[in-house]
C-alpha positions in Angstrom: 0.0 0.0 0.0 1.4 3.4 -0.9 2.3 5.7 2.1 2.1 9.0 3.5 4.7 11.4 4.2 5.0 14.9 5.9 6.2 17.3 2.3 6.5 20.3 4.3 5.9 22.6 7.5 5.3 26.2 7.9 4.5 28.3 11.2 3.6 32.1 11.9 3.5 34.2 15.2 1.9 37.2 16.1 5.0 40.0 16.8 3.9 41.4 20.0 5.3 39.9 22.6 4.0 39.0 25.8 6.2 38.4 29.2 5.3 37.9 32.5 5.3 41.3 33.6 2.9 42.6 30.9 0.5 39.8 32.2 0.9 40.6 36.3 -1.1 44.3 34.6 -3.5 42.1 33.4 -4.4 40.1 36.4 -3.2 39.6 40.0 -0.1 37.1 39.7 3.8 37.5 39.6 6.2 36.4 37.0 8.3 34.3 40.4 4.7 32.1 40.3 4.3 31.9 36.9 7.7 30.3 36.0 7.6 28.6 39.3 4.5 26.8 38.3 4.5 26.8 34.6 8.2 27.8 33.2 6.3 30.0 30.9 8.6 33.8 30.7 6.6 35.0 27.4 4.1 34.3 25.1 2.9 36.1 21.9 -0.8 37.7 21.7 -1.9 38.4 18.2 -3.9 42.5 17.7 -7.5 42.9 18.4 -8.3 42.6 14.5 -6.4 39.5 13.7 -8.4 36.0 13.6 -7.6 32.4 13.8 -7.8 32.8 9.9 -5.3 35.6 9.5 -2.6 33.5 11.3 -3.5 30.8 9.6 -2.6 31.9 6.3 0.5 32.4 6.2 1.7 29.8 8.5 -0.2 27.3 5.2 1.4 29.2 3.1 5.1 28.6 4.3 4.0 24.7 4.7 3.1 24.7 1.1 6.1 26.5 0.0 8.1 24.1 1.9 6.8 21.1 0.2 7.4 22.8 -3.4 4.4 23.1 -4.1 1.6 25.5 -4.9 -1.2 26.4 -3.1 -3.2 24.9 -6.3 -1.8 21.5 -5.7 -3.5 21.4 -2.6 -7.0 18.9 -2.9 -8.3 18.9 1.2 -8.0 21.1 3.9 -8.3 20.6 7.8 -8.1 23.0 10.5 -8.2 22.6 14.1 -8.7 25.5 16.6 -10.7 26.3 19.8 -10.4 30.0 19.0 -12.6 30.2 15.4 -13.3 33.5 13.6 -16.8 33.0 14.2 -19.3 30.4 16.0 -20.3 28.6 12.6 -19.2 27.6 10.1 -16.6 25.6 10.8 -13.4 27.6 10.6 -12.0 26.1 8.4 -14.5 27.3 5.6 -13.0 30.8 6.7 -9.5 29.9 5.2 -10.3 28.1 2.5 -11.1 31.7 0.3 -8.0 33.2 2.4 -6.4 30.6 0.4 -8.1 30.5 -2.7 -8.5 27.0 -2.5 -12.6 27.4 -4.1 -14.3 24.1 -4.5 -11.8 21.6 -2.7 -13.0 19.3 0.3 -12.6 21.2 3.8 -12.6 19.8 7.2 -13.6 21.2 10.5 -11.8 19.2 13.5 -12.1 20.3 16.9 -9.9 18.3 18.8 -8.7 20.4 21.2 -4.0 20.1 21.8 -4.3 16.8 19.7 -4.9 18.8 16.7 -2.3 17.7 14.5 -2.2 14.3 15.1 -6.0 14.0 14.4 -5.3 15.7 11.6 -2.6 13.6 10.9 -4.1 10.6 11.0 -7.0 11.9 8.8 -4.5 13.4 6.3 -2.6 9.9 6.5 -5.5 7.8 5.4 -6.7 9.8 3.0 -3.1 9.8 1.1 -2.5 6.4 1.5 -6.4 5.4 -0.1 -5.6 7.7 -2.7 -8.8 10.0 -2.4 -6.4 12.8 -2.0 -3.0 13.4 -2.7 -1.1 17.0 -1.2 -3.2 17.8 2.1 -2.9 20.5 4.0 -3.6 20.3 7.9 -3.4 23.8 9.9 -3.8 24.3 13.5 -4.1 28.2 14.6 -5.2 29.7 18.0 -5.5 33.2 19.3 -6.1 32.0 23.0 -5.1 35.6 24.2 -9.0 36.4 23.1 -10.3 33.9 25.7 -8.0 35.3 28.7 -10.4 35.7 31.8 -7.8 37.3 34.3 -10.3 36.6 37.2 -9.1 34.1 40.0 -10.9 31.3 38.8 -9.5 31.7 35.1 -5.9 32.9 35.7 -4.4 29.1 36.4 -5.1 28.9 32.9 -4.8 32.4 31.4 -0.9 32.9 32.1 -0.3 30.4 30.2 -2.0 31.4 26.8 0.1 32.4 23.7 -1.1 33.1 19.9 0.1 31.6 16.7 0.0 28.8 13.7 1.3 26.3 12.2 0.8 23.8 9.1 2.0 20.6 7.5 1.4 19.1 4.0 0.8 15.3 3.7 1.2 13.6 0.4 2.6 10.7 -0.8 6.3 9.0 -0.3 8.4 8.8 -3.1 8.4 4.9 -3.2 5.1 2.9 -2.3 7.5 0.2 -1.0 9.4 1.6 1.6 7.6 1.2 4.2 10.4 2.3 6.5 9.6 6.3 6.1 6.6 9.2 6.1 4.0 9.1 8.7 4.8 5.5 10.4 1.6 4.9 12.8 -0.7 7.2 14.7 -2.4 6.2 17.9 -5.6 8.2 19.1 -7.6 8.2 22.5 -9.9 10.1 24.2 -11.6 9.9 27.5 -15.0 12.1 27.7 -15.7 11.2 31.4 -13.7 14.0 32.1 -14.3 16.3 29.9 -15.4 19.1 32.2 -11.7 19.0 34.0 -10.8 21.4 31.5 -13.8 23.1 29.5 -16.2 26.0 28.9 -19.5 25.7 30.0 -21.5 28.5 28.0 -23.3 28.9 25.5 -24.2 25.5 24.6 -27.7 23.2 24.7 -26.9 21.4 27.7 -27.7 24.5 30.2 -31.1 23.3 30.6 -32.9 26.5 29.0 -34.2 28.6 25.7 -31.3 31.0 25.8 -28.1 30.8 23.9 -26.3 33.1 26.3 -27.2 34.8 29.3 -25.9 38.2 31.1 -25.2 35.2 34.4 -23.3 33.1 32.0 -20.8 36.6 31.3 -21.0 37.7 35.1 -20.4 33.7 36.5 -16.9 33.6 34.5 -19.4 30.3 32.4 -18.1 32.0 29.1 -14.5 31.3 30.2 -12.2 28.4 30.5 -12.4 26.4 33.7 -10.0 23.8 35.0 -8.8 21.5 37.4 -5.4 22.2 37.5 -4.5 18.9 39.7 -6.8 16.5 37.5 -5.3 18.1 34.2 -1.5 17.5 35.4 -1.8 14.6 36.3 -3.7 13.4 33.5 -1.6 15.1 30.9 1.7 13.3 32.4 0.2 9.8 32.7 -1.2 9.8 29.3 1.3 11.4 27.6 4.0 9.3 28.7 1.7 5.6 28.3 1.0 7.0 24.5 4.9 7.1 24.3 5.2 3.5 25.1 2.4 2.4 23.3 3.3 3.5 20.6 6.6 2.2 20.3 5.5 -1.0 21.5 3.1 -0.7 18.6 6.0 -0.6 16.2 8.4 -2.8 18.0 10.4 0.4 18.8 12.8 1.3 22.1 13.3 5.1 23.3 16.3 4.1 21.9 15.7 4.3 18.2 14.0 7.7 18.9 16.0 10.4 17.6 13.5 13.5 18.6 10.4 13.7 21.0 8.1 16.6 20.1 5.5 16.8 23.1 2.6 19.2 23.4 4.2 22.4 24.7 1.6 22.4 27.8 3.6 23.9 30.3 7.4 23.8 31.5 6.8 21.3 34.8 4.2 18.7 32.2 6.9 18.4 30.2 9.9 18.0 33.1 7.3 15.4 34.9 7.2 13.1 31.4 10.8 13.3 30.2 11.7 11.8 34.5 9.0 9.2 33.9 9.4 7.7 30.2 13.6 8.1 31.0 14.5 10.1 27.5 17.4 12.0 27.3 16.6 15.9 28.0 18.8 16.4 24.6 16.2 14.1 22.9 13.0 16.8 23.6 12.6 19.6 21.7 11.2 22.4 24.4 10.0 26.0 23.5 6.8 26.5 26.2 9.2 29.2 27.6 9.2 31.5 24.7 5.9 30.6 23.5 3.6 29.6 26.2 0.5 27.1 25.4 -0.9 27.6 22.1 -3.0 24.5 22.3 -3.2 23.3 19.0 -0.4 25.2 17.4 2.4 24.0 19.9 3.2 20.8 17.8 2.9 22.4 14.3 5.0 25.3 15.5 7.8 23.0 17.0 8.1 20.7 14.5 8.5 23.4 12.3 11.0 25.0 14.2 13.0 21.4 15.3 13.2 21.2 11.7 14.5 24.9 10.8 17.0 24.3 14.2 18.3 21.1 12.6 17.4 19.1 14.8 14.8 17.2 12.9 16.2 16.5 9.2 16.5 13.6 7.0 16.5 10.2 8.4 14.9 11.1 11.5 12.7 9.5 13.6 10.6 11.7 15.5 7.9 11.1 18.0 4.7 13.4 18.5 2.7 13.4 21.8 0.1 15.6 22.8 -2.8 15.7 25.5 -5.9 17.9 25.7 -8.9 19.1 26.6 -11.9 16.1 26.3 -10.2 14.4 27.7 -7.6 13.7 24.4 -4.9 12.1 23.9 -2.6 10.9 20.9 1.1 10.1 19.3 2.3 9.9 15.8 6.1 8.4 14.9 7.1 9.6 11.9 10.8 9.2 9.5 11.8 12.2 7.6 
């Protein structure tokens, strides 16, 4: 069967940037307790009139560029974000005329930090069925528009950056090597716990007429909410079993690993899962300090950069991780 292969990678961030002390004017915290707890020293917040779209587009473009290709080669899009332009439609059908990809396939994921490897693993099959042959998967937040600096919220707001990133998937060069591209995906989720780390308002579970209420503004229900402890702890446990898995999957050691890209959750996540899965620290491509969370534009973002640093090229075997919000979890190996 023919496979799939990563052609190129592209990411874009906002200028502005964001440190600690610009956020201790936005709510009550300190940039000792913020790197204490999260490692986070900056983060980048995209301008009042800039979308999910706008930093979007040229984070696809440099993805598609990358791959030498046009954008006219592209056949299906997918984007993930939990910050879209607008409520509905799907996101993604914002892009697609930023793009001018008219009259091609589009897909609207929602799956949360996991993002890319959902989108992955849908980009994957696609390739490797031949229903498509260049996609283009593109993951874009602009969390800093869902900061709620109140106590409840700020556990979660000091951590959020801005920013894109993209990959294109089409086919490897030989259909029988089976040795390179996108090597196996694994995919989990765990809904039981959904409300860990969600937002409650609007939606049709609230037991009323109303879409949105002036209580759901004034009761922070518009907002994030999390349990910090339940998300940790989660987020290591299932980051680091998905690690295993997976290479048990593909009769692989930590050993044959020549990169780990995790989801840039926070600093301490990512300390907690290198100590229990025993990788070498020089093994683990980090950048949560610069960039803060992004959610589903960490792993786009680093791979792009790992790969623009060097330290992903050709040959490489490279593990993805991330964990998220559902709950959701998933890994992809792939050999560039």
């Amino acid at each position: 069967m023919p496979g799939s292969r990563i052609l190129g990678t592209g990411h874009y961030l906002p200028p502005k940037v964001v440190t600690n002390f610009d956020v201790m004017k936005m709510m009550e915290t300190s940039n000792e307790f913020i790197v204490e707890r999260t490692g986070v020293r900056c983060r980048r917040h995209a301008e009042p009139e800039v979308s999910a779209t706008d930093l979007a587009v040229p984070a696809a473009r440099a993805a598609v560029e990358d791959a030498g290709l046009k954008m006219s080669d592209i056949d299906f899009l997918i984007m993930n974000t939990i910050t879209p332009d607008h409520a509905d439609p799907g996101c993604v059908c914002f892009l697609q005329p930023k793009l001018g990809l008219k009259g091609i396939g589009v897909l609207d994921i929602r799956q949360q930090c996991t993002g890319l490897i959902y989108g992955l693993s849908i980009a994957d099959h696609f390739v490797r069925a031949g229903t498509y042959r260049h996609v283009l998967v593109v993951c874009s937040e602009v969390l800093s528009k869902r900061i709620d600096g109140s106590y409840d919220g700020r556990n979660i707001a000091i951590l959020l950056g801005d920013g894109a990133g993209a990959v294109v998937v089409g086919p490897t060069d030989d259909a029988t090597d089976d040795q390179g591209g996108i090597i196996s995906t694994i995919l989990h989720a765990d809904g039981s716990l959904a409300k860990a780390l969600y937002t409650a308002a609007p939606g049709s579970a609230l037991g009323r007429i109303e879409h949105i209420t002036k209580e759901d503004i004034d009761t922070g229900r518009v907002h994030f909410r999390m349990d910090g402890k339940t998300v940790f702890e989660n987020g290591v446990a299932r980051m680091s079993e998905a690690i295993f898995e997976i290479l048990e999957t593909n009769g692989l050691t930590l050993q044959d690993v020549d990169v780990l890209i995790p989801h840039q959750a926070n600093l301490r996540m990512l300390e907690a899962i290198v100590e229990r899965v025993g990788i070498p620290e020089e093994k683990v491509f980090v950048n949560v300090e610069e960039y803060g969370n992004m959610a589903s534009a960490c792993l786009p973002i680093a791979l792009d950069q790992a790969r623009q640093s060097g330290m992903v090229g050709e040959g490489k075997l490279v593990l993805m991780v991330a964990f998220g919000s559902g709950f959701v979890w998933a890994a992809t190996l792939v050999r560039f």
